[in-house]
N, C-alpha and C positions, 0 to 999 in steps of 0.2 A: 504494500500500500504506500502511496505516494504521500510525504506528509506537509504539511501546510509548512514548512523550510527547510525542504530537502536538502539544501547546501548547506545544514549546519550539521555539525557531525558531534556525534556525543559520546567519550569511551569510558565505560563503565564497566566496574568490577564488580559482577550481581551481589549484593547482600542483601541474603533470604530476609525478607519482610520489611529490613529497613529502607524505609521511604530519603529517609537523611543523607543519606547515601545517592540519591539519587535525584532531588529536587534543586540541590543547593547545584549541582553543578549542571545540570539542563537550564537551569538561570543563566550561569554563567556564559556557557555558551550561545545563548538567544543576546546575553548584552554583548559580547565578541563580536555576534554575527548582527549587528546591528536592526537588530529588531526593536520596534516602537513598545516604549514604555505599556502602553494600550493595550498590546499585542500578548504583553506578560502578564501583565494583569490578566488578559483574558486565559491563557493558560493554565495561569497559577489555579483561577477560580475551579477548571476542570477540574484539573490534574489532584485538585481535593477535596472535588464532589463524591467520592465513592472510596471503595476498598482499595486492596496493596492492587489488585490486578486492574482496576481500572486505571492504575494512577500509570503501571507500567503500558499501556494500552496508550492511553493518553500522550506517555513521550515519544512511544513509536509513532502516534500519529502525528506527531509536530515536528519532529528533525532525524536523523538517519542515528541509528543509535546500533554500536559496533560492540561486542562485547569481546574479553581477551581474558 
C-alpha cells in the first residue's frame, strides 16, 4: 500500500507493544521530510485512535517503514 509520504522512510527496530518506540521517531522523520505541522497533527490524532496494531497500520500507511 502506497502511503500518504512514501518518500519518507522510517527504520525501526520492532519493540513488541511498545508504541514509544515507534511514534517519537515517525515524528521525527515526517519533520526531516518536511511535512506540514497540520499534517502531524493529523497523524498523531490517528496513529492514537486505536490499539498497538492500529497504530502500526497507521505508520505503514503514512511513510515507507523498513524494519532490520
Amino acid at each position: 500500500m502506497e502511503g500518504r509520504h512514501p518518500e519518507i522512510t522510517i527504520h525501526l527496530v520492532w519493540e513488541d507493544g511498545n508504541a514509544f518506540a515507534i511514534v517519537p521517531p515517525a515524528w521525527s522523520a515526517m519533520w526531516r521530510g518536511g511535512v506540514r505541522k497540520e499534517e502531524i497533527e493529523a497523524f498523531t490524532s490517528q496513529v492514537t485512535s486505536g490499539d498497538f496494531g492500529h497504530l502500526l497500520g497507521t505508520v505503514q500507511e503514512w511513510m515507507e517503514v523498513v524494519t532490520r
